[in-house]
C-alpha positions in Angstrom: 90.4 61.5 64.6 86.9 60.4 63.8 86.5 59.6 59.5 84.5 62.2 57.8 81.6 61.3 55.3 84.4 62.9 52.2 86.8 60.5 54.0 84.4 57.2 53.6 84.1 58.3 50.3 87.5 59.5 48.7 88.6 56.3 47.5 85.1 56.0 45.2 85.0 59.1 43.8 88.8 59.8 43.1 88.4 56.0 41.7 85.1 56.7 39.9 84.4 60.2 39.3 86.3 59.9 35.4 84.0 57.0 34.8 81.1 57.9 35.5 82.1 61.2 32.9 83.2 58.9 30.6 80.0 57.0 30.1 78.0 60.4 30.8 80.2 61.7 27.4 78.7 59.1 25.5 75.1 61.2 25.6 77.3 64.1 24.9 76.6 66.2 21.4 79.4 65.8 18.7 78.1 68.9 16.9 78.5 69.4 12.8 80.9 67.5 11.1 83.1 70.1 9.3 86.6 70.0 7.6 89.3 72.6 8.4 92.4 74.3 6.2 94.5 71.7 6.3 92.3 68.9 5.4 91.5 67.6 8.8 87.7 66.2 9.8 86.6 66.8 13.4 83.0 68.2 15.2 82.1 71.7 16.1 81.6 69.8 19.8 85.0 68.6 19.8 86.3 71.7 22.0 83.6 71.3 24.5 84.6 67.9 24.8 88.4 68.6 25.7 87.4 71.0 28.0 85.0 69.1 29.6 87.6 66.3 29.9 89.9 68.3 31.1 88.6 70.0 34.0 87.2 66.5 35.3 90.7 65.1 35.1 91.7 68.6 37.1 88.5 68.0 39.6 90.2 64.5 40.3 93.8 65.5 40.7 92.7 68.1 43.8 90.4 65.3 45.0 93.3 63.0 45.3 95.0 65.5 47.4 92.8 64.7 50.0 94.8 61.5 50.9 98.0 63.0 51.8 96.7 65.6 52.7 94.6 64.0 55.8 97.0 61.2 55.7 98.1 59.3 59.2 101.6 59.2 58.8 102.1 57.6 61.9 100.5 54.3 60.3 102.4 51.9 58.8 99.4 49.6 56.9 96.1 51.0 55.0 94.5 54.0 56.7 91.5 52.7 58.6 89.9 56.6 57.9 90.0 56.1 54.3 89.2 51.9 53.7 85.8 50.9 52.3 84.7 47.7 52.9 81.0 46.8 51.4 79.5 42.9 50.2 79.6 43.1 46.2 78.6 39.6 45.4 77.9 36.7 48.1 78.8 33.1 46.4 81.6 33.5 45.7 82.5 36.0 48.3 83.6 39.1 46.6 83.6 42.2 48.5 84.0 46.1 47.1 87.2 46.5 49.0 89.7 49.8 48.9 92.5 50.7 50.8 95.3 52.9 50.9 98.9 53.2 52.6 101.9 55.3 51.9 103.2 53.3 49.0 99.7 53.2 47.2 98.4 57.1 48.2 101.3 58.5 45.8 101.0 56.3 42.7 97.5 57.4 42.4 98.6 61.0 43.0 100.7 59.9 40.5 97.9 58.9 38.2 95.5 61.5 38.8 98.5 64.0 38.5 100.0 62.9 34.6 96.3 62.2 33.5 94.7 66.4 33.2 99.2 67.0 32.0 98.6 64.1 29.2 95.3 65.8 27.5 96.7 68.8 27.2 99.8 67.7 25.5 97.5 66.0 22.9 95.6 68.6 22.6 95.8 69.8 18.9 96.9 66.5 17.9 94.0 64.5 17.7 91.8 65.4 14.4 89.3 62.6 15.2 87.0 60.5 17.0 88.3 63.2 19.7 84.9 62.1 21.6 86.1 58.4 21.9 89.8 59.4 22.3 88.5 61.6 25.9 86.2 58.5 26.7 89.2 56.1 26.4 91.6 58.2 28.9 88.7 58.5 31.5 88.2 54.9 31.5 92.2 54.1 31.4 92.4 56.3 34.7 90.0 55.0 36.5 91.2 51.3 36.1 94.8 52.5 37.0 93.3 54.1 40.2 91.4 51.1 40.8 94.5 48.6 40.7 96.5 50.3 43.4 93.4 51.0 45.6 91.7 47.1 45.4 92.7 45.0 48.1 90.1 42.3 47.0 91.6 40.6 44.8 88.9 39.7 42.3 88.3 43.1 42.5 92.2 43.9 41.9 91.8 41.5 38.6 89.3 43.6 37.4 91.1 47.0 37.4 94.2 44.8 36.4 92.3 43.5 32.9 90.1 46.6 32.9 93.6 48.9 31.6 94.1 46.8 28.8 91.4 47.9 26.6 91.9 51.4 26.9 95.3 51.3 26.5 95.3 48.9 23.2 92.3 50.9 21.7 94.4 54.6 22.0 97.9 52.8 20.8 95.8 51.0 17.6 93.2 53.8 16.8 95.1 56.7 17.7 98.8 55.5 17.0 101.4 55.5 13.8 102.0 53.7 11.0 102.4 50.1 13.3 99.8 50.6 15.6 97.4 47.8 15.1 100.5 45.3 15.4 101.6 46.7 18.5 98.3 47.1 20.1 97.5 43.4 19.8 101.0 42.5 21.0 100.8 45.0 24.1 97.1 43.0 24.4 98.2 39.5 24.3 101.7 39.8 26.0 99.8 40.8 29.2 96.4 39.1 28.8 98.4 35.5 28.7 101.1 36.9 31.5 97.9 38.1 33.4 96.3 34.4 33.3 99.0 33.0 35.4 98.3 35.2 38.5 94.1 34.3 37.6 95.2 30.9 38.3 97.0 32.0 41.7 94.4 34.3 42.8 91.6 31.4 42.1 94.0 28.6 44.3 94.7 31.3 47.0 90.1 31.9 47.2 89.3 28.2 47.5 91.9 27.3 50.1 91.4 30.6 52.4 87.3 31.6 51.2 87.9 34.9 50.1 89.4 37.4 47.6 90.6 40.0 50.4 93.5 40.7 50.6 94.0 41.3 54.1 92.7 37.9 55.3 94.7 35.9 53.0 98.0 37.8 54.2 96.8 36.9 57.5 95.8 33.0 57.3 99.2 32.4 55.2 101.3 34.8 58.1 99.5 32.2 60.0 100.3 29.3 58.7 96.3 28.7 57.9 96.3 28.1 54.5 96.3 24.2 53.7 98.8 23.0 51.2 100.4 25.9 50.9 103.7 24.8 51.7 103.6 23.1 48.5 101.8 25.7 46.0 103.6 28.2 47.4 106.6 28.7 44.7 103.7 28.0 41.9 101.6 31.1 43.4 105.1 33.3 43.4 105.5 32.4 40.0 102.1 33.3 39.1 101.9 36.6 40.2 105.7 37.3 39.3 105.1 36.4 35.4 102.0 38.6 35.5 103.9 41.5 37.3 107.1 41.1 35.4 105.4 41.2 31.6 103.8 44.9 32.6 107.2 46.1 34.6 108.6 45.3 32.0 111.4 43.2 33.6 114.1 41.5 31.0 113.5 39.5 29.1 109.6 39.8 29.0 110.4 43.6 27.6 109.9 43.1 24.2 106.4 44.4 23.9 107.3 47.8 25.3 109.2 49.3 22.6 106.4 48.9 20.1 104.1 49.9 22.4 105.8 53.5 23.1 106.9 54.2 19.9 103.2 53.8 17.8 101.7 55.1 21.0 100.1 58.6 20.8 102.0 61.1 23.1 99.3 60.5 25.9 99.3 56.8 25.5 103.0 56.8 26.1 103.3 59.6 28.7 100.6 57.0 30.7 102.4 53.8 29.6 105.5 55.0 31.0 104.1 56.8 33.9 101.6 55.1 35.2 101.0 51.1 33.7 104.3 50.2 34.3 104.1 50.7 38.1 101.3 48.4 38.1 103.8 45.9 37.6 106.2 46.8 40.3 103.6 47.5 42.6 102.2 44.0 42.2 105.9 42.4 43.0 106.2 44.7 46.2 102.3 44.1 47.5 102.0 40.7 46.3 105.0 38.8 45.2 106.9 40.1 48.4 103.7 40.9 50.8 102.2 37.5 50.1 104.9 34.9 49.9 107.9 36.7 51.7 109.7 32.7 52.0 109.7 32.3 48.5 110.2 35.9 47.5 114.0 35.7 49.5 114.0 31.8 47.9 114.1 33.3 44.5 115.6 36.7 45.2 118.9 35.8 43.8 117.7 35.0 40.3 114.9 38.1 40.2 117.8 40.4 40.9 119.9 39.2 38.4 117.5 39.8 35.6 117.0 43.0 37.1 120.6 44.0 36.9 120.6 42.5 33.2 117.9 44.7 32.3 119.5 47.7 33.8 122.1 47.4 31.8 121.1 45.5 28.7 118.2 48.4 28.5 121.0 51.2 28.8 123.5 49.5 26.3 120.1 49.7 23.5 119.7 52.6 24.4 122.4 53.6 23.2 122.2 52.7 19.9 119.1 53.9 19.1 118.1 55.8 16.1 114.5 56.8 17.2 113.8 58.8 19.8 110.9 57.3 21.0 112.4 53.7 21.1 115.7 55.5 23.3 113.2 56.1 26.1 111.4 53.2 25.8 114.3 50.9 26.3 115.5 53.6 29.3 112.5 52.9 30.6 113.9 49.2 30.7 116.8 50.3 32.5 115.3 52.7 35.2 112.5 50.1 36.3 115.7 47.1 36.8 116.8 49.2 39.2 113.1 49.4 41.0 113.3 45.9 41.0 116.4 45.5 42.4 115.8 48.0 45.3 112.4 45.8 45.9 114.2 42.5 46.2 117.3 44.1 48.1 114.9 43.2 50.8 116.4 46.5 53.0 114.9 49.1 53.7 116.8 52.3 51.6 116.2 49.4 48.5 112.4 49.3 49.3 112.2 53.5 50.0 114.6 53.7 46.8 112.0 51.9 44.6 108.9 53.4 45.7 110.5 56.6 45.2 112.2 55.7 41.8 108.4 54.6 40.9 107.3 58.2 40.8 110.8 59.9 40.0 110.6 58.0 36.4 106.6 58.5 36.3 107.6 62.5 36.5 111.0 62.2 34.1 110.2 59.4 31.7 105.9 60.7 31.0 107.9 64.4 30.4 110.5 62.3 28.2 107.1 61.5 26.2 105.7 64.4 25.9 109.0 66.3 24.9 109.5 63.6 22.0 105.5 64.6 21.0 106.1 68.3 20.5 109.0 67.2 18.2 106.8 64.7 16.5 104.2 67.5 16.3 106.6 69.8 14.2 108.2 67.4 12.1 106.2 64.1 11.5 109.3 62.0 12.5 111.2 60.2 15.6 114.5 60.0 14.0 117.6 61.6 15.7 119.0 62.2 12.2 116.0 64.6 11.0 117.2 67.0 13.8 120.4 68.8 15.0 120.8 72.4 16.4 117.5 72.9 18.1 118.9 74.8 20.9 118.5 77.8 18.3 115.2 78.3 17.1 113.9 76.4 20.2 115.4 77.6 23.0 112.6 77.1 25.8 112.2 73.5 24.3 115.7 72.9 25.1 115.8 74.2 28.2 113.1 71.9 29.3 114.6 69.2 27.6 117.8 70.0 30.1 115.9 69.5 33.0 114.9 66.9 32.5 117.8 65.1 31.5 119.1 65.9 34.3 117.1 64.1 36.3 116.6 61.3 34.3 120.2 60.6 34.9 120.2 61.4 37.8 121.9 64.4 39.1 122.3 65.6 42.3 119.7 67.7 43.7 116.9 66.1 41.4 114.4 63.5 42.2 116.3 60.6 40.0 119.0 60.7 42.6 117.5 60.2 45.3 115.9 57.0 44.0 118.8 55.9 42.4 120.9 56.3 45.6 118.8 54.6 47.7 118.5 51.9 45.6 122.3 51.2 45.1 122.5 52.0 49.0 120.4 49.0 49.5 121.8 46.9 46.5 125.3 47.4 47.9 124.0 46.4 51.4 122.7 43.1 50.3 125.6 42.0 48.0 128.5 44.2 47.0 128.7 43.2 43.5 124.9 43.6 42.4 125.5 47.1 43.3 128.7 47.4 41.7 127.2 46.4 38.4 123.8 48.2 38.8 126.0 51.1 39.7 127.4 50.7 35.8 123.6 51.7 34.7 124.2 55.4 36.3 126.8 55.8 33.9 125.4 54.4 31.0 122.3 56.5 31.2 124.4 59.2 31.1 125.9 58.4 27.9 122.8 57.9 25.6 121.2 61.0 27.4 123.5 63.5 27.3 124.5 62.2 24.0 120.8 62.7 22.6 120.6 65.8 23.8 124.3 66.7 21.6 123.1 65.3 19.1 119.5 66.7 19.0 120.1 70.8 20.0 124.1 71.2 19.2 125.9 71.8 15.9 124.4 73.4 12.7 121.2 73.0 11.7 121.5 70.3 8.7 117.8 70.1 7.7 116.3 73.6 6.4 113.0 72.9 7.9 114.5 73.0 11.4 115.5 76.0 11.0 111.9 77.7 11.7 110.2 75.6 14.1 108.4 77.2 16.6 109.4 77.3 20.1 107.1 75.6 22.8 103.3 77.6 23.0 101.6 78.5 26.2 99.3 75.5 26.2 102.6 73.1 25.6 104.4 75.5 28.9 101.6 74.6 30.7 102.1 71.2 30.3 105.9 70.8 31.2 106.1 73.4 33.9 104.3 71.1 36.5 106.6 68.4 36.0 110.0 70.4 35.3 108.8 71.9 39.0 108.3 68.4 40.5 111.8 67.1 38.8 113.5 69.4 41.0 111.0 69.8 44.2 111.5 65.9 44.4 115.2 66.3 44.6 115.0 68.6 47.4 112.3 67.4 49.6 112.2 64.3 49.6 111.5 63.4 52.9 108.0 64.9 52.4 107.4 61.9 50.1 109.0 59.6 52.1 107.3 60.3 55.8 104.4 58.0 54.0 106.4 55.7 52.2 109.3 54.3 54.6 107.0 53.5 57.1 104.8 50.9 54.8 108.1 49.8 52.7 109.3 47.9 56.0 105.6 46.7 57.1 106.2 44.7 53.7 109.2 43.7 54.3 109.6 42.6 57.7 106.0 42.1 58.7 106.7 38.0 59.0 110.3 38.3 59.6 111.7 38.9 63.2 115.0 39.1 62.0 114.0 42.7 59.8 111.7 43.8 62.3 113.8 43.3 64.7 116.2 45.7 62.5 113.8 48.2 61.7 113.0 49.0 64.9 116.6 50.5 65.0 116.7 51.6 61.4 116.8 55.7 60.4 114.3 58.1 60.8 112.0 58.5 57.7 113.2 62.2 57.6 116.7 61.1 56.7 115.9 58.5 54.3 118.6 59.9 51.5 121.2 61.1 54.2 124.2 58.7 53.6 125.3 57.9 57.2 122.1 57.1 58.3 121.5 54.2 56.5 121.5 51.3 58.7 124.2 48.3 57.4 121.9 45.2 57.2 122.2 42.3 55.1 119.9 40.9 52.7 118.6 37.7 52.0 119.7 37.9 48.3 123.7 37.6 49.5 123.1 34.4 50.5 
């Protein structure tokens, strides 16, 4: 089928389009400064603002739906229909390069999906500089499109920094009583992790001549790269300490918790969902894609410190006191497990993480944004300060159910399937790593299901409590879209995974005639979470 004009240019204006409103808002009117009941100053423009916002973070969700929705599913690598390839600077050789495949397509769904759900959950909760607040989200999602769309990468680096800012500007302007503390510490844990894979990417441009990212695949495929041999476990590291600060894997986790819990609700809600991918997807299109030797070579040791975070970020959980800080250090857990299923190196592992990428973008952001409504009514994060919310907040708990549920994982939501694949694949490469990732299941249970006892059950101890308002039509609006996908995940699936499975095992088996020669006789994509169809093949990692 012959590219359209909108497909030459879908990748640049779903990338764009929020950036080019964001410096556009700058022009934008604030209005009169005025003070309402409850002592709060903000602009008579500040509602023309949100809306504004808004409906260009709406504009570019159905924009992105243009990709799967004109999608060649039969192609395993980037879609040729979609790719942009134009000179941006000559010396060095830098080139305006985008791309898409089936792993990348849904993680900016992903983005351009939680970004419209994360400013209406803030809606009424930020008094002011509203202006800068909308300006900040529009940049933050363009640079999150940008990084899983770049395949130059100079051009990838630039997405990769350009999140930072954004990010550590909402957490210290907009965030709680630690928020300046944890903004620089989010800043300078991944600025310095980030220098390492500067480093690679500059060793990788002098010894092949450019930044793009197909070429260099290619020339070290090849064998074309000189002195590679030798630089070759440096590069892996390079990217992997980059990738492994923003997953985050264990121990380089200890920003995170500080991050989420003096976050605003939106800050979090795109934390969780969408910055942490970044750092998965760079192990699976970089770490794995790149340098496939040295990503089996040290596949033992990543795994282990995936299973340690898996269940060292469960076993925290646990004993949390805050809220805020429970999910973050789920979040801990849920991503060892992406991790593992990436360097499982088979392919339910590599469909299991991709999927379990989105499945905790959807549960984990609605975590978030649950915690904010709380945090809305009562000023605080503590368990303690709540207890028998089921009563006056019945809705809020049913939501809060949900999505529990698929946090942990039941059957027929979209945790399972992620987590099944993933342990499918775990178990396939070595028995035990499965056995003890398994354990993680079962301790997420326990501190959610435990939460939620201790949060809606018993009496109401705390008189305030006993009055809150249940969840309001704007806050409905917000959770319904990704109660629905919690559940339309667990059931189809294979929808998802028609894109994904076919450009999990180009990455891992594209060098390797040992997996391709496996994947040729592996399942059907349609049957990716059907137990008896997934193929028995060993992994590098049980060696």
């Amino acid at each position: 089928m012959t590219p359209t004009a909108m497909d030459r240019l879908a990748l640049t204006v779903i990338t764009f389009l929020p950036a080019f409103f964001a410096v556009a808002l700058v022009f934008f009117p604030r209005g009169k400064q005025v003070t309402d009941a409850h002592g709060h100053t903000h602009y008579t423009g500040d509602n023309a603002i949100k809306w504004m916002v808004l409906t260009v973070a709406i504009i570019t969700f159905f924009l992105s739906l243009h990709l799967p929705a004109h999608f060649d599913y039969s192609t395993a690598g980037f879609q040729p229909r979609f790719e942009v390839d134009l000179n941006w600077i000559k010396s060095p050789a830098i080139n305006y390069h985008l791309g898409v495949d089936g792993i990348s397509m849904w993680l900016v769904i992903l983005t351009t999906f939680l970004v419209p759900l994360s400013i209406l959950i803030q809606w009424d909760s930020i008094h002011g500089r509203v202006k800068e607040f909308m300006i900040l989200i529009l940049l933050l999602e363009t640079a999150m499109t940008g990084v899983f769309l770049a395949l130059d990468l100079f051009l990838f680096y630039v997405f990769w920094e350009a999140t930072l800012i954004p990010m550590a500007l909402l957490i210290g302007i907009y965030g709680h009583e630690r928020s300046v503390y944890a903004a620089v510490k989010f800043f300078l844990y991944t600025m310095v992790a980030s220098v390492f894979m500067l480093g690679a990417i500059i060793w990788l441009y002098i010894h092949v001549g450019t930044f793009d990212y197909s070429v260099i695949r290619a020339a070290i495929a090849a064998g074309a790269v000189p002195g590679f041999a030798e630089a070759a476990k440096w590069l892996f590291l390079g990217f992997f300490i980059a990738f492994a600060v923003k997953v985050p894997l264990f121990p380089f986790h200890t920003w995170l918790p500080d991050a989420h819990v003096e976050a605003p609700t939106a800050g979090s809600v795109l934390l969780a969902g969408v910055l942490l991918k970044m750092g998965t997807y760079g192990l699976m299109r970089f770490n794995v894609a790149l340098f496939p030797e040295q990503a089996r070579i040290n596949a033992p040791w990543i795994a282990t410190l995936a299973i340690i975070g898996i269940i060292y970020g469960a076993l925290v959980a646990l004993v949390q006191p805050n809220l805020k800080k429970l999910v973050a250090y789920s979040s801990v857990s849920h991503l060892g497990f992406v991790v593992l299923g990436i360097f499982s190196f088979t392919t339910a592992g590599a469909d299991g993480a991709v999927y379990q990428m989105l499945n905790h973008g959807v549960s984990t952001g609605a975590l978030f944004m649950l915690a904010g409504m709380l945090y809305d009514r009562r000023h605080t994060y503590e368990i303690k300060q709540f207890g028998g919310l089921a009563t006056p907040m019945p809705i809020y708990a049913m939501l809060f159910l949900i999505i529990t549920l698929s946090s942990i994982g039941l059957p027929l939501t979209n945790g399972f399937v992620g987590e099944f694949l993933v342990l499918s694949g775990a178990f396939q490469a070595k028995s035990l790593y499965g056995a003890l990732a398994a354990t993680g299941v079962i301790w997420s249970a326990g501190y959610m299901l435990w939460l939620y006892q201790r949060t809606f059950y018993g009496e109401i101890t705390h008189d305030l409590n006993r009055h809150l308002p249940d969840v309001n039509l704007r806050e409905r609006i917000s959770m319904f879209p990704l109660v629905a996908m919690a559940i339309i995940m667990g059931l189809f699936s294979p929808y998802w995974m028609q894109a994904i499975d076919p450009s999990s095992r180009l990455i891992n088996g594209a060098w390797n005639p040992a997996i391709r020669a496996t994947n040729a006789q592996a399942m059907p994509s349609h049957a990716v979470a059907v137990p008896s169809q997934i193929t028995n093949r060993r992994s590098p990692i049980s060696r």
